[in-house]
DSSP file (Angstrom, degrees, kcal/mol; ACC not computed):
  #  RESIDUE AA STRUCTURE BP1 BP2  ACC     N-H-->O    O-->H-N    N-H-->O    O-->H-N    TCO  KAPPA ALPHA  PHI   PSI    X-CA   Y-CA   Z-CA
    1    1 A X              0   0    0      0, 0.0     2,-0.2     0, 0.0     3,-0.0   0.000 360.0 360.0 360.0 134.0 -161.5 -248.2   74.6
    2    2 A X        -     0   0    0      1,-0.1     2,-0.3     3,-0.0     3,-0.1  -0.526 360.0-117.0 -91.2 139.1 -163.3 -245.5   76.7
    3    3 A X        -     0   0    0     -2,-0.2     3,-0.1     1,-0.1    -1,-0.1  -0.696  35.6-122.9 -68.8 136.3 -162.2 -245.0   80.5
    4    4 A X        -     0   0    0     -2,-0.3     2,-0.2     1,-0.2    -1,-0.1  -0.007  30.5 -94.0 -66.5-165.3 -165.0 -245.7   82.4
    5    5 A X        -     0   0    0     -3,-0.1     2,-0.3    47,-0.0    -1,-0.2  -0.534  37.9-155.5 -53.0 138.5 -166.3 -243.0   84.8
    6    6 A X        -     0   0    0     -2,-0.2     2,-0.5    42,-0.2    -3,-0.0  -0.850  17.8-127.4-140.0-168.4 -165.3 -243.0   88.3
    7    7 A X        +     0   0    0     -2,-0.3     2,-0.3     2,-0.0    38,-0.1  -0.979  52.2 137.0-141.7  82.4 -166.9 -241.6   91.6
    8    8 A X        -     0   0    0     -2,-0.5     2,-1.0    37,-0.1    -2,-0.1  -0.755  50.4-125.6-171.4 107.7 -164.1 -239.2   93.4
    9    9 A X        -     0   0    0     -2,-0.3     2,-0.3     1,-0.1    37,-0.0  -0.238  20.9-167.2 -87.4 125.9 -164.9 -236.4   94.7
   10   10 A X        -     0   0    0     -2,-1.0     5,-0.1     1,-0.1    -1,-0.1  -0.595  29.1-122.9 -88.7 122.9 -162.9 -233.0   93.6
   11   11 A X     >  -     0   0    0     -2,-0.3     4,-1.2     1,-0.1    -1,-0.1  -0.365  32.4-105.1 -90.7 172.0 -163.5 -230.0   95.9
   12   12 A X  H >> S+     0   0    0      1,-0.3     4,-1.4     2,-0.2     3,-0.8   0.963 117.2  59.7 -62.0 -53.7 -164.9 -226.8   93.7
   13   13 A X  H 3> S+     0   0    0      1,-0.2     4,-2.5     2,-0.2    -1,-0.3   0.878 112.1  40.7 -41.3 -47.2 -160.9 -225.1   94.1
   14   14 A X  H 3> S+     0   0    0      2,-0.2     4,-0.6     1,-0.2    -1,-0.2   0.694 109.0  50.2 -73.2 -24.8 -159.8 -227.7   92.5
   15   15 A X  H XX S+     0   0    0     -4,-1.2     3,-0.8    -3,-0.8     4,-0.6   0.843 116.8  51.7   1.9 -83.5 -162.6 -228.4   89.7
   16   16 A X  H >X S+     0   0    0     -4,-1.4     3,-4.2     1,-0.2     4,-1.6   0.990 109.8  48.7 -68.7 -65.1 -161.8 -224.3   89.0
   17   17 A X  H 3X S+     0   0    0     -4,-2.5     4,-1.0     1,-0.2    -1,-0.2   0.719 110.1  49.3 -27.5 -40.6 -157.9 -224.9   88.8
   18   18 A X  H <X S+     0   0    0     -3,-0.8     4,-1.8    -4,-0.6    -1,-0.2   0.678 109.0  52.9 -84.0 -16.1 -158.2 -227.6   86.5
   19   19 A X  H << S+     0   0    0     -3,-4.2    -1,-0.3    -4,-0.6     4,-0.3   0.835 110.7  47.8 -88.2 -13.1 -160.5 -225.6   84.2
   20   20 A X  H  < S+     0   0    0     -4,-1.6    -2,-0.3     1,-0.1    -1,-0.2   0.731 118.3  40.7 -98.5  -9.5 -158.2 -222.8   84.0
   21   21 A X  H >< S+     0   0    0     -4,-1.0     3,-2.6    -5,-0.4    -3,-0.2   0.754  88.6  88.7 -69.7 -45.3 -155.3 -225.1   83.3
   22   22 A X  T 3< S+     0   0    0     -4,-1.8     6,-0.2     1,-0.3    -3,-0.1   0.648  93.8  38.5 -21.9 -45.9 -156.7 -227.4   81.0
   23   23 A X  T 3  S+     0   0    0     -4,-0.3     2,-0.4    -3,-0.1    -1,-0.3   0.238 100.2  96.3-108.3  17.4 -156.0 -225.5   77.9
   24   24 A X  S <  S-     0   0    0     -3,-2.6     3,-0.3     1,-0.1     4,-0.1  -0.931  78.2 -99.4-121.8 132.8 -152.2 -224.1   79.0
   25   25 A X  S    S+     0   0    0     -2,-0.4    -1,-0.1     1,-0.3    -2,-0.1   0.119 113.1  23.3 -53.3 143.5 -148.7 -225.6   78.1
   26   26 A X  S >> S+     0   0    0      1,-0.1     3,-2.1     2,-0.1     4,-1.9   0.632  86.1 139.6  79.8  -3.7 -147.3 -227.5   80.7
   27   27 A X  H >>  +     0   0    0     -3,-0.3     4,-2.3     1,-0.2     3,-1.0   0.911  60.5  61.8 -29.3 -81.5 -151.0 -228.2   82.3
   28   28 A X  H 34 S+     0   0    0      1,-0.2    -1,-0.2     2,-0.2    -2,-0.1   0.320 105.9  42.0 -58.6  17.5 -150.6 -231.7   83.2
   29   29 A X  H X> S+     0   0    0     -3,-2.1     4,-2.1    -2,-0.2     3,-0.8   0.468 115.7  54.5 -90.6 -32.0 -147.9 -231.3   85.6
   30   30 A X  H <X S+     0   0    0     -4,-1.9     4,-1.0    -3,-1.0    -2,-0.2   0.893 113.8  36.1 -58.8 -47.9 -149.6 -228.4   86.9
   31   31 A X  H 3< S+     0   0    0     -4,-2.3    -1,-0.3     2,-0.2     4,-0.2   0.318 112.8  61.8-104.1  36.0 -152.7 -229.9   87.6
   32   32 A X  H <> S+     0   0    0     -3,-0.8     4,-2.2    -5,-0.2     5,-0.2   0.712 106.6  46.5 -76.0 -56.8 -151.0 -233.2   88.7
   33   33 A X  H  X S+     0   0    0     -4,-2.1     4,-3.2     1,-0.2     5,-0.2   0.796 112.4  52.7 -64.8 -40.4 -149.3 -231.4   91.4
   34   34 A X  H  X S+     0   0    0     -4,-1.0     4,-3.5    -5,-0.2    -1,-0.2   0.902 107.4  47.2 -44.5 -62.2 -152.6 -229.9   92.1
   35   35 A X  H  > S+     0   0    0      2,-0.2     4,-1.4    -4,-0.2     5,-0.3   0.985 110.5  53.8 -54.5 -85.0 -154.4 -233.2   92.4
   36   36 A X  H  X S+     0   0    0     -4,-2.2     4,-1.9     2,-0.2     5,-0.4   0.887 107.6  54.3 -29.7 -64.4 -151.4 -234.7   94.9
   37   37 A X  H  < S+     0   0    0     -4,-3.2    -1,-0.2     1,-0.3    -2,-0.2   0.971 113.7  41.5 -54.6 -50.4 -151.8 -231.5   97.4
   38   38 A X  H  < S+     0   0    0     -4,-3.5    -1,-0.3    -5,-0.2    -2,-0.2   0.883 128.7  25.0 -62.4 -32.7 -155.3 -232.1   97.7
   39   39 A X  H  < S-     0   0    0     -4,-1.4    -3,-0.2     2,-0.3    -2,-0.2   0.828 104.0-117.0-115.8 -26.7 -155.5 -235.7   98.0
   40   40 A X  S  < S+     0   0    0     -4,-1.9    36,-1.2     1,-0.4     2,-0.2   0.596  94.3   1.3 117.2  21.1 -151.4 -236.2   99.6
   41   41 A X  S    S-     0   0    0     -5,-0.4     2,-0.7    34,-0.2    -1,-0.4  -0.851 102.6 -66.0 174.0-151.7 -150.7 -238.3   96.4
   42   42 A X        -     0   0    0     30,-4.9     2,-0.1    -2,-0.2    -9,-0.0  -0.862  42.0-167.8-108.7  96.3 -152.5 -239.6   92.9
   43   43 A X     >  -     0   0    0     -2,-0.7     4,-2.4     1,-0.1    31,-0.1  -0.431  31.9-117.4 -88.0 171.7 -155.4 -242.1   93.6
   44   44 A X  H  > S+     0   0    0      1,-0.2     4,-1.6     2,-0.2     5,-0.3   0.989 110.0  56.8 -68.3 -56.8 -156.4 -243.7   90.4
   45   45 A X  H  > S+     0   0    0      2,-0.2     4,-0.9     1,-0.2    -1,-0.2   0.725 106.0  51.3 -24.5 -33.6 -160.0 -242.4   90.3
   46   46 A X  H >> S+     0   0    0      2,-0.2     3,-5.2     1,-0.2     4,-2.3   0.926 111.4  47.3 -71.1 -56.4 -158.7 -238.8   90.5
   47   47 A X  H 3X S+     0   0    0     -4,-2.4     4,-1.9     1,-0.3    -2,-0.2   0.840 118.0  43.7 -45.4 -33.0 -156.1 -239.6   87.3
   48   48 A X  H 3< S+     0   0    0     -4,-1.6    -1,-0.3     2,-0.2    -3,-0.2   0.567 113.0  50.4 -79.7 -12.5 -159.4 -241.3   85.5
   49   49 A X  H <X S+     0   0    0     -3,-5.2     4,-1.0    -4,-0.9    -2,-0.2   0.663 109.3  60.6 -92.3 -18.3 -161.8 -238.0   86.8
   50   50 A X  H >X S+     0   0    0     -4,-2.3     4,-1.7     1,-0.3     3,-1.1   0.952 102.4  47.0 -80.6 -63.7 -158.7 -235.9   85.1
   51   51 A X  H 3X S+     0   0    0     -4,-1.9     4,-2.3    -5,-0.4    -1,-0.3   0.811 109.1  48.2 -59.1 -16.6 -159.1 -237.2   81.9
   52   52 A X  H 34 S+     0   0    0      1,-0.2    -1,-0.3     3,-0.2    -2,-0.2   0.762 114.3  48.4 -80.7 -17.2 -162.7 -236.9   81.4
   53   53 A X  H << S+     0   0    0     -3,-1.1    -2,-0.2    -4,-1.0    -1,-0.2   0.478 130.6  20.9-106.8   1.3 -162.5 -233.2   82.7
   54   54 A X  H  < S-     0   0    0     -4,-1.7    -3,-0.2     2,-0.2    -2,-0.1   0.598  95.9-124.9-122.3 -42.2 -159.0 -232.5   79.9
   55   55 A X     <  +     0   0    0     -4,-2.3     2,-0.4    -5,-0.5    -4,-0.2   0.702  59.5 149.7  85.0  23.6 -159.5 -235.3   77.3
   56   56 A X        -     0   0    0     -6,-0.4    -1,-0.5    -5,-0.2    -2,-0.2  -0.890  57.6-100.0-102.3 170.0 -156.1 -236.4   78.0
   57   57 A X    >>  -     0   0    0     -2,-0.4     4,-3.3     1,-0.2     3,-2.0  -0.444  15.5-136.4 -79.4 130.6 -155.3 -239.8   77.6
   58   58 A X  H 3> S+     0   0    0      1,-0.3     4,-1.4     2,-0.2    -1,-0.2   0.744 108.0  64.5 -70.8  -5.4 -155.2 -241.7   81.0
   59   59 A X  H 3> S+     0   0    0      2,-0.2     4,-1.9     1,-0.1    -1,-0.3   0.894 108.8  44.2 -63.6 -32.0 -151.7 -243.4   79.2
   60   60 A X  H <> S+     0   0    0     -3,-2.0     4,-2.3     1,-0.2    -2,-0.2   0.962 106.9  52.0 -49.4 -65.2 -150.5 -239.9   79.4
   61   61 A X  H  X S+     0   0    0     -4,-3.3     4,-2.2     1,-0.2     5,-0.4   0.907 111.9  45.9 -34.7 -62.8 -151.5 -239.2   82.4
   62   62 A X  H  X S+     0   0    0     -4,-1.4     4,-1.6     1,-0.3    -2,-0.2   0.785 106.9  62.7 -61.5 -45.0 -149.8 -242.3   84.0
   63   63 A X  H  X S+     0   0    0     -4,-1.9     4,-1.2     2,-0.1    -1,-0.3   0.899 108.7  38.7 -54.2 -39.6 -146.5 -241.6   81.8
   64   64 A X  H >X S+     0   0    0     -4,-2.3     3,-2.6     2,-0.2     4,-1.1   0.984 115.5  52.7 -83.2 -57.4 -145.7 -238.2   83.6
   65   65 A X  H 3< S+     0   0    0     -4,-2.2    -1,-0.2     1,-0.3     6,-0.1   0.861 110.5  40.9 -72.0 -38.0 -146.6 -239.2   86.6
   66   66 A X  H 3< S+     0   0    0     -4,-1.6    -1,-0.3    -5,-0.4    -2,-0.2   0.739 114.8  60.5 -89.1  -3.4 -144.5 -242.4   86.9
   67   67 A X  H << S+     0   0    0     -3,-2.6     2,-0.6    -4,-1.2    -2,-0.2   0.687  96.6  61.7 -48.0 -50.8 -141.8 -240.3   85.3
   68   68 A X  S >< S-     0   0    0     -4,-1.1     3,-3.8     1,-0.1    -1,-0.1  -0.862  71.0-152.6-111.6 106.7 -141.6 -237.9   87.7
   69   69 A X  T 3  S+     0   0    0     -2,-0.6    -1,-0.1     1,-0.4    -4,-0.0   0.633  90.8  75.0 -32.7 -38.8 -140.6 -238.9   91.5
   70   70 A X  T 3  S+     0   0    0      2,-0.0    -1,-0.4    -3,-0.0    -5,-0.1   0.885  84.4  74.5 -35.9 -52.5 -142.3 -236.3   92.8
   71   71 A X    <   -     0   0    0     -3,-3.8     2,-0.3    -6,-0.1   -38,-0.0  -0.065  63.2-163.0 -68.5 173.9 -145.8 -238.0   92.2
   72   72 A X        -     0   0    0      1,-0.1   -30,-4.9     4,-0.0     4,-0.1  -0.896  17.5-169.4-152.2 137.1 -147.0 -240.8   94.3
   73   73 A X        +     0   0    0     -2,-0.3     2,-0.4   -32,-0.2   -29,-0.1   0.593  67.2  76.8 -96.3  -1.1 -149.6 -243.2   93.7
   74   74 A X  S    S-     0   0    0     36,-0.1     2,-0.3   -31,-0.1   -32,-0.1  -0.941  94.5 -98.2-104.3 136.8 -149.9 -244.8   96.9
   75   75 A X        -     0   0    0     -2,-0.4   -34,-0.2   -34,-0.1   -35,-0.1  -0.390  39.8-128.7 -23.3  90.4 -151.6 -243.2   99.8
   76   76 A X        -     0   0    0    -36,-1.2     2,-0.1    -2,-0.3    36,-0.1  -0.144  29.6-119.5 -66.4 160.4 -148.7 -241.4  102.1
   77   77 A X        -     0   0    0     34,-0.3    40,-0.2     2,-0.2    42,-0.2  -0.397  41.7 -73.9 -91.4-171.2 -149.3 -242.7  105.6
   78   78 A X  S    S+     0   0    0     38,-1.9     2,-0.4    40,-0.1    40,-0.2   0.814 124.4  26.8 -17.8 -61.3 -150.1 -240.0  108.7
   79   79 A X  E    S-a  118   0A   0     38,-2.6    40,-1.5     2,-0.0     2,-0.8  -0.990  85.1-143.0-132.7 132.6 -146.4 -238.3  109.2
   80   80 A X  E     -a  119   0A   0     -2,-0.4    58,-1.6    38,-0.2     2,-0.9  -0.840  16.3-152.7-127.2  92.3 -144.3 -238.6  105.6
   81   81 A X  E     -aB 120 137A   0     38,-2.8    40,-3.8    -2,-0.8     2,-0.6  -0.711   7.3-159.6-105.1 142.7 -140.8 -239.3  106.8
   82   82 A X  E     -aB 121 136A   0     54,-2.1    54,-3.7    -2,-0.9     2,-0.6  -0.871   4.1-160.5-105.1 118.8 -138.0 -238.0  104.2
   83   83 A X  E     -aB 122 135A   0     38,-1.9    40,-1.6    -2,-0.6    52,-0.2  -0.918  16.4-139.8-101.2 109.9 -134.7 -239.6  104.5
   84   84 A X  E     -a  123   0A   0     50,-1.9    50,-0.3    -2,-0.6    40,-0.2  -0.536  19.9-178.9 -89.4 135.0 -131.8 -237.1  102.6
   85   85 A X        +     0   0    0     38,-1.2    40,-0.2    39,-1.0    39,-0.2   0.025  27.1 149.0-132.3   8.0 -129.6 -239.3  100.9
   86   86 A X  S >> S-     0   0    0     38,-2.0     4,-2.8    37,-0.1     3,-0.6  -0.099  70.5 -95.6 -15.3 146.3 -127.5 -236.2   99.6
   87   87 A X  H 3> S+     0   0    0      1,-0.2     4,-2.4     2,-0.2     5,-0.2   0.796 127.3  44.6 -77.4 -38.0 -124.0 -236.8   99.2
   88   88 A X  H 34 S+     0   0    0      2,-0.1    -1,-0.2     1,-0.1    44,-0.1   0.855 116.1  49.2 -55.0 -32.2 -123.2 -235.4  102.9
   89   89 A X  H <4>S+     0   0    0     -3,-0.6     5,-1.1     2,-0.2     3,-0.4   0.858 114.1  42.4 -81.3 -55.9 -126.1 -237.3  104.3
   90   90 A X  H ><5S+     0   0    0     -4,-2.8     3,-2.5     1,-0.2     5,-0.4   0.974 112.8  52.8 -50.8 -45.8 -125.2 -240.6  102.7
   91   91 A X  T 3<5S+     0   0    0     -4,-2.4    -1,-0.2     1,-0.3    -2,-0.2   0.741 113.8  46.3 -68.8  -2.7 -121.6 -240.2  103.4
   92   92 A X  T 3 5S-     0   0    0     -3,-0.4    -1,-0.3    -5,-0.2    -2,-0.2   0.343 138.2 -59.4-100.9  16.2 -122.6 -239.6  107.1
   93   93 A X  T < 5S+     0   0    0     -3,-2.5     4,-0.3    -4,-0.1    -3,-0.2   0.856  83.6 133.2  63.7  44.3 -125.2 -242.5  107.8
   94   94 A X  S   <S+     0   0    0     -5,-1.1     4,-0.4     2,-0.2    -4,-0.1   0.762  82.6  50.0  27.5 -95.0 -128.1 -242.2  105.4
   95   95 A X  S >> S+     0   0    0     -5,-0.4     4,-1.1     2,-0.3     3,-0.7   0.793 113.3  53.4 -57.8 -49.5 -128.0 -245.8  104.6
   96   96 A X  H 3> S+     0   0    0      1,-0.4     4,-2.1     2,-0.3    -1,-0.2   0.816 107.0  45.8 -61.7 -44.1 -127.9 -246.2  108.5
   97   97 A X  H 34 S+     0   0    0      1,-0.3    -1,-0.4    -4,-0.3    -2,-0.3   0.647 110.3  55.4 -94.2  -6.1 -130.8 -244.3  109.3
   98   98 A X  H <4 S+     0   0    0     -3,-0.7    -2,-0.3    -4,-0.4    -1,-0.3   0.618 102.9  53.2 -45.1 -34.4 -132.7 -245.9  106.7
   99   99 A X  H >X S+     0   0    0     -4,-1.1     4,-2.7     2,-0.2     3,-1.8   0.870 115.2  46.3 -89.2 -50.6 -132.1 -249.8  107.9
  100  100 A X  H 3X S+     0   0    0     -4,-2.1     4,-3.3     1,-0.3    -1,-0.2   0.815 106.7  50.8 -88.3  -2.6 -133.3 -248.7  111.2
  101  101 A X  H 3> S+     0   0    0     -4,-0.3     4,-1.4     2,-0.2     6,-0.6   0.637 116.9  44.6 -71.4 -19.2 -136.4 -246.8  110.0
  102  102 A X  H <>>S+     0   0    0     -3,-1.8     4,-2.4    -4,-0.2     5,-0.6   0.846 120.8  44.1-107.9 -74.9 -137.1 -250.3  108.0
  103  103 A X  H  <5S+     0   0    0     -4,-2.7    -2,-0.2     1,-0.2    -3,-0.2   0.699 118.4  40.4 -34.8 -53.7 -136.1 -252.0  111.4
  104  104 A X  H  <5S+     0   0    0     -4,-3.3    -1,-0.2    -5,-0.2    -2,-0.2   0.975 128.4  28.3 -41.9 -78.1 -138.1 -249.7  113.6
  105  105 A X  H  <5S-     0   0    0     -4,-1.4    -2,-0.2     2,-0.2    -3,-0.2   0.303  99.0-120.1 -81.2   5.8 -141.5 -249.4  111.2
  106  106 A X  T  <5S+     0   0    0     -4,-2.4     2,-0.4     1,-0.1    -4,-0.1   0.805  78.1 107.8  71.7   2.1 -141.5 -252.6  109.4
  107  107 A X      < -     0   0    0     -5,-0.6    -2,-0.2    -6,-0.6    -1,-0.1  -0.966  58.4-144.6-138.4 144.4 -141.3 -251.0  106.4
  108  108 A X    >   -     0   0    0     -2,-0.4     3,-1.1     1,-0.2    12,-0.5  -0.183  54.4 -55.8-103.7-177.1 -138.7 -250.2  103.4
  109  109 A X  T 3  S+     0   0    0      1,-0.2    12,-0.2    10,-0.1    -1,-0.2  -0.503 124.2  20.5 -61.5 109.8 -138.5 -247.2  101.4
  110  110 A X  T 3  S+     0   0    0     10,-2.2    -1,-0.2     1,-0.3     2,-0.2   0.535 107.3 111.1 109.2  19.9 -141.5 -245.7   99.4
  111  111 A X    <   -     0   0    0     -3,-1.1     9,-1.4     9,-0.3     2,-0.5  -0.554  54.6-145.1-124.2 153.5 -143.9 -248.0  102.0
  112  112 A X  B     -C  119   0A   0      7,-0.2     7,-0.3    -2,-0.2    -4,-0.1  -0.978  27.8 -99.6-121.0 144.5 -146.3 -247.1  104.8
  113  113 A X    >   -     0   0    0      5,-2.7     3,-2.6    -2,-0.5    -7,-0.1  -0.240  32.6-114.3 -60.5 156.2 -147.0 -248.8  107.7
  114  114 A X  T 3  S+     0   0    0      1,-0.3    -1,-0.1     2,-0.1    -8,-0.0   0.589 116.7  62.5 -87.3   5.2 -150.0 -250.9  107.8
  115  115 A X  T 3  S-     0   0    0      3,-0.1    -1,-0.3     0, 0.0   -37,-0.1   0.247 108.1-122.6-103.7  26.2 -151.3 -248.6  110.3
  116  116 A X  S <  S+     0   0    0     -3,-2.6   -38,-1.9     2,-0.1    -2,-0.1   0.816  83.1 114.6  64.6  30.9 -151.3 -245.6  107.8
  117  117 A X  S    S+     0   0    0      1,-0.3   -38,-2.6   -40,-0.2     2,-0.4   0.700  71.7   7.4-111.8 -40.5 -149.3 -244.1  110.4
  118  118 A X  E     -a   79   0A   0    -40,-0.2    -5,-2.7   -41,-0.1     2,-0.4  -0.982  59.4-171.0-126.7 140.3 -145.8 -243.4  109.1
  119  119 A X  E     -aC  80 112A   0    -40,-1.5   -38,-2.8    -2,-0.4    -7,-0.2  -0.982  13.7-143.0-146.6 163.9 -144.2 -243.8  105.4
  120  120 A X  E     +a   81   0A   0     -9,-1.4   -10,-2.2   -12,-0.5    -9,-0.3  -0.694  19.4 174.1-116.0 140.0 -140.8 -243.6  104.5
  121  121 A X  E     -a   82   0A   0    -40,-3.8   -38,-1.9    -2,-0.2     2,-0.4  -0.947  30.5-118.1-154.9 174.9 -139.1 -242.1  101.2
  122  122 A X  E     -a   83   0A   0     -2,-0.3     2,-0.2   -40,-0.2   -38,-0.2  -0.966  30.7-170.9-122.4 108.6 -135.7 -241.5  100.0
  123  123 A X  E     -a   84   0A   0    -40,-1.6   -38,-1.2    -2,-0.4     3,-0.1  -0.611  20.0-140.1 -96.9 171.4 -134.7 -237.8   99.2
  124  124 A X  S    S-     0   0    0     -2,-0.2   -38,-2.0     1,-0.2   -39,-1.0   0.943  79.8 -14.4 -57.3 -85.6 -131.5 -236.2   97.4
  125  125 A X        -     0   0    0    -40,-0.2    -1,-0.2   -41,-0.2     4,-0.0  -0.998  44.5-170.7-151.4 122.2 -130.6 -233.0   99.4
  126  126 A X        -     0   0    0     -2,-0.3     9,-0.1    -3,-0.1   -42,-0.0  -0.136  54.4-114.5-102.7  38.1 -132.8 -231.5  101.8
  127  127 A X  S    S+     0   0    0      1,-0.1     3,-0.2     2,-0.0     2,-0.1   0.500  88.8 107.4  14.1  39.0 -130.3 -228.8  101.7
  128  128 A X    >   +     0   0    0      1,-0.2     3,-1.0     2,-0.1    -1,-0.1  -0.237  26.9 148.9-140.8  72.6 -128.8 -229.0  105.4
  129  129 A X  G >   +     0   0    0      1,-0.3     3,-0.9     2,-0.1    -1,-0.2   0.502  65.4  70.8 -56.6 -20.3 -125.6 -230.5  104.4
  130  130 A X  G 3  S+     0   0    0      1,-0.3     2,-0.5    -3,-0.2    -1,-0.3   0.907 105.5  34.8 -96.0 -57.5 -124.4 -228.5  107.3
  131  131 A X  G <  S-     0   0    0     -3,-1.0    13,-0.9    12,-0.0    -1,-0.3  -0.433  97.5-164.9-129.8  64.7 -126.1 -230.9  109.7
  132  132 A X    <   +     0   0    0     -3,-0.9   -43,-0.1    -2,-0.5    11,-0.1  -0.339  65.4  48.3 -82.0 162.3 -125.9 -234.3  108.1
  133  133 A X  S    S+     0   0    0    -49,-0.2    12,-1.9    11,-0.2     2,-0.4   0.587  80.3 163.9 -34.8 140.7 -127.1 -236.8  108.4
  134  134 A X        -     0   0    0    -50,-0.3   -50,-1.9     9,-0.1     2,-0.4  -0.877  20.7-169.0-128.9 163.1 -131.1 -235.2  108.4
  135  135 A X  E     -BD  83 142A   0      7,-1.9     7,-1.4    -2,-0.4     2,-0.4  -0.971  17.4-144.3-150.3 127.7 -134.3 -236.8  108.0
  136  136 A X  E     -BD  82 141A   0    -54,-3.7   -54,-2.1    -2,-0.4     2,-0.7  -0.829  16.0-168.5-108.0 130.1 -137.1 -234.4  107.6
  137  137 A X  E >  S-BD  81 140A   0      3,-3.5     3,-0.6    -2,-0.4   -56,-0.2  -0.872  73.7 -23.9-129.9 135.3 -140.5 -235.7  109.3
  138  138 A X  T 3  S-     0   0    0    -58,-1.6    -1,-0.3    -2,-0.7     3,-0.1   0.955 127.3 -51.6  47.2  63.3 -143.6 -233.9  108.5
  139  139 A X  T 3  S+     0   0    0    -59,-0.4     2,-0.8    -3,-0.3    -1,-0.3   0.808 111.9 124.5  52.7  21.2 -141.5 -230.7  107.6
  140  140 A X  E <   -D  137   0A   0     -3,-0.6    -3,-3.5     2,-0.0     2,-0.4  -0.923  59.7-137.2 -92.3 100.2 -139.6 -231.0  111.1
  141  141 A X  E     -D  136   0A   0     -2,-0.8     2,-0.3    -5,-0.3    -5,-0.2  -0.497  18.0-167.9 -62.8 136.2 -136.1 -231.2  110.4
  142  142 A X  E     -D  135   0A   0     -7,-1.4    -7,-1.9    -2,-0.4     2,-0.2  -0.999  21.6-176.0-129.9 122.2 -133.8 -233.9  112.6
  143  143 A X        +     0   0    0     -2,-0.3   -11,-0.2    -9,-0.2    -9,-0.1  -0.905  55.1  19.5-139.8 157.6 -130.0 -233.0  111.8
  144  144 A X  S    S+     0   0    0    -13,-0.9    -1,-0.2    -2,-0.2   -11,-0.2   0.749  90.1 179.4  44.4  46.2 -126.7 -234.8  113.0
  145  145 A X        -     0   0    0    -12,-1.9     2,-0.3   -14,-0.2    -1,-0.1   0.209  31.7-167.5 -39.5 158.5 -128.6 -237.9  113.7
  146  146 A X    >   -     0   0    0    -49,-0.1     3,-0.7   -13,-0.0   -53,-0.0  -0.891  37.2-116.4-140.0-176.9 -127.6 -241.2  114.9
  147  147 A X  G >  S+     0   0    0      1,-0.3     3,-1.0    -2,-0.3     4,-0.3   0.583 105.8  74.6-112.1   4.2 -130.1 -243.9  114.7
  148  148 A X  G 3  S+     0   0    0      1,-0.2    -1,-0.3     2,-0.1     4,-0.1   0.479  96.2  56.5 -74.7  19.8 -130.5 -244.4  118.5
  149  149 A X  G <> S+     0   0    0     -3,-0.7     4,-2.5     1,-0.1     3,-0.2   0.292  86.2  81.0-110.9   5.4 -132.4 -241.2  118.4
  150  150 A X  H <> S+     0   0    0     -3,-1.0     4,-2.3     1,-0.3     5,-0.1   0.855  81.4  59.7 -88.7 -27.4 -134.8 -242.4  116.0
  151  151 A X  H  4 S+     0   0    0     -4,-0.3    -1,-0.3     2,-0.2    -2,-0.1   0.553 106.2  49.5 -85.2  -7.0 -136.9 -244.3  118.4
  152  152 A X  H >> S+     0   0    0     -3,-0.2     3,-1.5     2,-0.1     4,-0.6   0.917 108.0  54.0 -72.0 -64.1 -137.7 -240.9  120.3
  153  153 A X  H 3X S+     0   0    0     -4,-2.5     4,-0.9     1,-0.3    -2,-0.2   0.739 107.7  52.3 -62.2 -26.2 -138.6 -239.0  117.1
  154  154 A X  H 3< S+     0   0    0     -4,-2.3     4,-0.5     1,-0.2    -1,-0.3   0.640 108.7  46.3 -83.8   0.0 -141.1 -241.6  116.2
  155  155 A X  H <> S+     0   0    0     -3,-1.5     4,-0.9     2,-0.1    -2,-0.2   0.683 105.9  62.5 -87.1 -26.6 -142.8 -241.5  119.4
  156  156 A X  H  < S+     0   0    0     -4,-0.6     4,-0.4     2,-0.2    -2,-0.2   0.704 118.7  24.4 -56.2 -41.3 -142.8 -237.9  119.2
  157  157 A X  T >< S+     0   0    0     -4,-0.9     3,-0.9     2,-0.2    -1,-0.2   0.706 106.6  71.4-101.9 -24.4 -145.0 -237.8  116.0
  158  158 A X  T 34 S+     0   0    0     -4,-0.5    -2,-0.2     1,-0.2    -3,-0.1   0.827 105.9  47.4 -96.5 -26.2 -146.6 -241.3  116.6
  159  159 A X  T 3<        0   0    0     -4,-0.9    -1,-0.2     1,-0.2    -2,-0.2   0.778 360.0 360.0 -53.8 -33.0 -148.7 -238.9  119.8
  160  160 A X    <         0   0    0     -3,-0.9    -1,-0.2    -4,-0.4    -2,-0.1   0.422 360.0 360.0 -86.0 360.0 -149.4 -236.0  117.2
């Protein structure tokens, strides 16, 4: 059964990456990763424009990508907060600053708010064990948190 065609448009850098990738080991993570920076994760239409433009099979496609944590198939919201759940982080309140991020935004882990504004994910080690627990939000590091501080930093970013 043929994938249909889809409608989604792919700027010309990206169009040239994928043609120089196309035919090179290790491609489809390469131009997956590709795909994700441009659109800030994997809509389906791009993964269905990928396979008419490689010939790989969109089951493939769908295997790596739901393999690898890195990808995301849902649309990140506005300001992409990263909660480090690192063994320092956890042992330091983690868990903590996650329940009030859920409490705060309405929303659990790997979610967005339904105003596209904030979504929430669960890292390993954002490697500033030093100043656990840290939560990274839009590449802003927040280090030796406590979670009454949380309601600042989202007001901070929810103005940006």
């Amino acid at each position: 059964m043929a994938v249909r065609e889809v409608d989604i448009d792919f700027s010309q850098d990206l169009l040239d990456y994928i043609e120089v990738w196309k035919e090179k080991p290790g491609n489809l993570i390469m131009m997956l990763h590709r795909i994700q920076e441009e659109f800030g994760y994997i809509p389906r239409e791009a993964a269905i424009k990928l396979t008419h433009l490689t010939g790989v099979p969109l089951a493939k496609v769908y295997g790596v990508v739901t393999f690898y944590h890195f990808f995301k198939l849902e649309k990140p919201g506005k300001h992409k907060i990263q909660v480090c759940m690192g063994t320092a982080c956890y042992l330091k309140g983690g868990e903590d600053l996650i329940q009030e991020l859920e409490n705060l935004l309405g929303i659990g882990v790997n979610q967005t708010t339904e105003d596209e504004e904030f979504s929430v994910e669960a890292v390993r080690c954002v490697g500033c064990c030093g100043l656990a627990p840290v939560i990274v939000v839009d590449g802003e590091v927040y280090g030796k948190l406590k979670k009454d501080q949380l309601p600042e930093i989202l007001a901070k970013h929810r103005g940006e």
